[in-house]
Backbone as CSV, one residue per row, in Angstrom:
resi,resn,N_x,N_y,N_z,CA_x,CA_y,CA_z,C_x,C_y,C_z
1,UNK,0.824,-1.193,0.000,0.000,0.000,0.000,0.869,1.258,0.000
2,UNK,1.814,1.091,1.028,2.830,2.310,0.833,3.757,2.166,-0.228
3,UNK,3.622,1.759,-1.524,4.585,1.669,-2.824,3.726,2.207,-4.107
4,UNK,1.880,1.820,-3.265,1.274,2.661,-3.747,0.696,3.938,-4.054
5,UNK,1.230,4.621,-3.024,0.869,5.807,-2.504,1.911,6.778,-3.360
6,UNK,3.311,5.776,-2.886,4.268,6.657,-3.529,4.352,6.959,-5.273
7,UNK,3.748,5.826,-5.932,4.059,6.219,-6.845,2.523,6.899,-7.572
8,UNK,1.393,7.017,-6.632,0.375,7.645,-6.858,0.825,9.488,-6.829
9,UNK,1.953,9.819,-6.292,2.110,10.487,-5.769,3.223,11.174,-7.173
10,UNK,3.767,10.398,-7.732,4.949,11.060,-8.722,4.074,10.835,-10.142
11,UNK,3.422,10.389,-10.132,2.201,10.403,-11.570,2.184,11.977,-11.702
12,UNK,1.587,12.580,-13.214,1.731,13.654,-13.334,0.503,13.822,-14.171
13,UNK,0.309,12.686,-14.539,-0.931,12.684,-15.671,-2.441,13.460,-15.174
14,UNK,-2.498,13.559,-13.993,-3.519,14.796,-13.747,-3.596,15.967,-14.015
15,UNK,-2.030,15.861,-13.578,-1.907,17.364,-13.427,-1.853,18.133,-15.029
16,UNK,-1.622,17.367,-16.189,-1.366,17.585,-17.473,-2.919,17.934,-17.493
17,UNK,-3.835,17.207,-17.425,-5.441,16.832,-17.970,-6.029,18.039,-17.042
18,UNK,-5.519,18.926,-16.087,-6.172,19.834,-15.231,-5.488,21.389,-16.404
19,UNK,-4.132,21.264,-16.476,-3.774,22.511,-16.893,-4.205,22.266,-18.578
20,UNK,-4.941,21.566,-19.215,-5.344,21.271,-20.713,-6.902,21.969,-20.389
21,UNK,-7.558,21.088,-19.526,-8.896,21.716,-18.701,-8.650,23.390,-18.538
22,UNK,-7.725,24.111,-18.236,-7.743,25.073,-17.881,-7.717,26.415,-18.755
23,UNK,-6.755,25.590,-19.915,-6.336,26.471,-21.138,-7.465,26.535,-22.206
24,UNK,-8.105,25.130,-22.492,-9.605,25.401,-23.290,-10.445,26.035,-22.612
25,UNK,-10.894,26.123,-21.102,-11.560,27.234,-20.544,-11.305,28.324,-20.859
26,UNK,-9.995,28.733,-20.717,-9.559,30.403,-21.320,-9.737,30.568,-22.632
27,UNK,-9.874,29.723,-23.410,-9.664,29.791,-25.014,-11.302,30.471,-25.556
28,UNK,-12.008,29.397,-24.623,-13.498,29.064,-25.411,-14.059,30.491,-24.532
29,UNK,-13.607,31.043,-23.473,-14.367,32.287,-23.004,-13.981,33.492,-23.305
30,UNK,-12.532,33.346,-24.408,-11.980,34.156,-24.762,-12.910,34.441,-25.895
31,UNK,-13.032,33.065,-26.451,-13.748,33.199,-27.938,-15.372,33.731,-28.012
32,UNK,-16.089,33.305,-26.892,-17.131,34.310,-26.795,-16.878,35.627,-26.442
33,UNK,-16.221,35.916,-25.573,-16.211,37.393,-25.260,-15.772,38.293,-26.757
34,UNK,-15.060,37.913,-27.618,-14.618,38.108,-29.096,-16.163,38.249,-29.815
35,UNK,-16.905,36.869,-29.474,-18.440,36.961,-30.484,-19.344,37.548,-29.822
36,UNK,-19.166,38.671,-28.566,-20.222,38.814,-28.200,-19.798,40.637,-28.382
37,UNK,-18.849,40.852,-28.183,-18.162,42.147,-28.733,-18.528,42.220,-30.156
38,UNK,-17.803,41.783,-31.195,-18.230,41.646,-32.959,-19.539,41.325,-33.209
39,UNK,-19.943,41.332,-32.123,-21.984,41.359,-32.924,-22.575,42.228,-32.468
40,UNK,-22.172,42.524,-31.458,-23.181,44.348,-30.725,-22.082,45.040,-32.054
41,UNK,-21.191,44.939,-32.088,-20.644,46.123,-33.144,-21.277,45.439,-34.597
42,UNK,-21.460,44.503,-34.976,-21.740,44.645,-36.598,-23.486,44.599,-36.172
43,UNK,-24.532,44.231,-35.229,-25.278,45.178,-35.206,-25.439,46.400,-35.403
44,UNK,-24.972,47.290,-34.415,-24.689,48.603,-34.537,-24.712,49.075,-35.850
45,UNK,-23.661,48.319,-36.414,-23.680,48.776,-38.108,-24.430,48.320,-38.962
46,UNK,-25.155,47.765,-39.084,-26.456,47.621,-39.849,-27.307,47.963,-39.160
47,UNK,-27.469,48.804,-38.009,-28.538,49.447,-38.138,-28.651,50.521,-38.314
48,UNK,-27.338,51.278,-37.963,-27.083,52.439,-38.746,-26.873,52.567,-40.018
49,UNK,-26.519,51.588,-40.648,-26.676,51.329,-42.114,-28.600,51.436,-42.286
50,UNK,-29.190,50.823,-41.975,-30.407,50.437,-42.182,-30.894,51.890,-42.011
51,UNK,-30.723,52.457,-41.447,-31.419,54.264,-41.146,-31.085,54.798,-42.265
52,UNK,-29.569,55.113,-42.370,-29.080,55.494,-43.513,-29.935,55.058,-44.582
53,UNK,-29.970,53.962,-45.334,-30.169,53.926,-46.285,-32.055,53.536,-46.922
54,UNK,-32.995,54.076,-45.506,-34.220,54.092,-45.922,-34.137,55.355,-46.216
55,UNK,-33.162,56.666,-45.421,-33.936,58.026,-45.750,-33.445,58.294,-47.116
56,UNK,-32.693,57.969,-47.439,-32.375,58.163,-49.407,-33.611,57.538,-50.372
57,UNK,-33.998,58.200,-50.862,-34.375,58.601,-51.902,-33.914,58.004,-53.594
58,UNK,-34.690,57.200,-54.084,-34.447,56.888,-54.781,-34.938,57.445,-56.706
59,UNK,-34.511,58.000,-57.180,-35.045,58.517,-57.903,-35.258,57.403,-59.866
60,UNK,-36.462,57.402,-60.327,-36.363,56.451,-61.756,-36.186,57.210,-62.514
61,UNK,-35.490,57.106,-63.108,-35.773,57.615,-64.802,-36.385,57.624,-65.626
């Protein structure tokens, strides 16, 4: 039991699978905070586009 402990103890393979766990957390909340920024702004711009371009006037020939 104590040969088990010890070498429960020098394993590392958690600790790899915790800091992998940790870095796709930062990645994937990075990547929303990115899609949630770039869509209030390309909203924004089509709807100021969209104002813009009802008050023009279109004229036929």
């Amino acid at each position: 039991m104590f040969n088990f402990i010890k070498s429960f103890r020098k394993q590392e393979d958690g600790a790899v699978t915790v800091d992998w766990v940790v870095l796709t957390a930062a990645i994937v909340g990075l990547g929303i905070a990115v899609i949630t920024t770039v869509g209030r702004g390309a909203t924004d711009q089509a709807t100021g586009l969209a104002g813009t371009m009802s008050a023009v006037t279109v004229v036929e020939f």
